[in-house]
N, C-alpha and C positions, 0 to 999 in steps of 0.2 A: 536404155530408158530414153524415150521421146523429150524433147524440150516441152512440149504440151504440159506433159504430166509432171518433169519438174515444176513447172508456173503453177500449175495448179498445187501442187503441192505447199508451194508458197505463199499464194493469195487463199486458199480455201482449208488450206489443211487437211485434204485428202487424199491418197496416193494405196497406191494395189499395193496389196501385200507382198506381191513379187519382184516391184519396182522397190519399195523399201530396202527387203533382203539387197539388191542389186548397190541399193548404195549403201550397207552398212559392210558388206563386202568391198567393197571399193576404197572405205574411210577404214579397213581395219578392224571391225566392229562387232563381226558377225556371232563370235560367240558371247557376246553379251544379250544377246537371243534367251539362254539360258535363263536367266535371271528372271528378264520377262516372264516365266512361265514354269519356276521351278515351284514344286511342290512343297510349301513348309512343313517343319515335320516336329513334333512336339516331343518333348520326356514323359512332362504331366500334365495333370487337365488345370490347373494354374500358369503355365505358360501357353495354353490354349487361350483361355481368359484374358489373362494381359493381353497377349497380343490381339485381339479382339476389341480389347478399350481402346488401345490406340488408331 
């Protein structure tokens, strides 16, 4: 990952998704990927609901 795109990263809060990956890799981090983007999955349509109010 360029310095460029670190600075930017830090003054604009932008950065490629592949530069990301590269440093949550780097810190350890990469499977917390997962989380980002894991699927909830309900019993009932009441914990559907709650979770929705919140």
């Amino acid at each position: 990952m360029s310095f460029a795109s670190y600075k930017r990263f830090e003054q604009q809060h932008e950065i490629a998704f592949s530069s990301l990956i590269k440093i949550a890799i780097a810190l350890d981090f990469e499977n917390d990927f997962d989380k980002l983007f894991a699927t909830p999955h309900f019993s009932t349509i009441e914990e559907l609901i709650a979770s929705e109010k919140n």
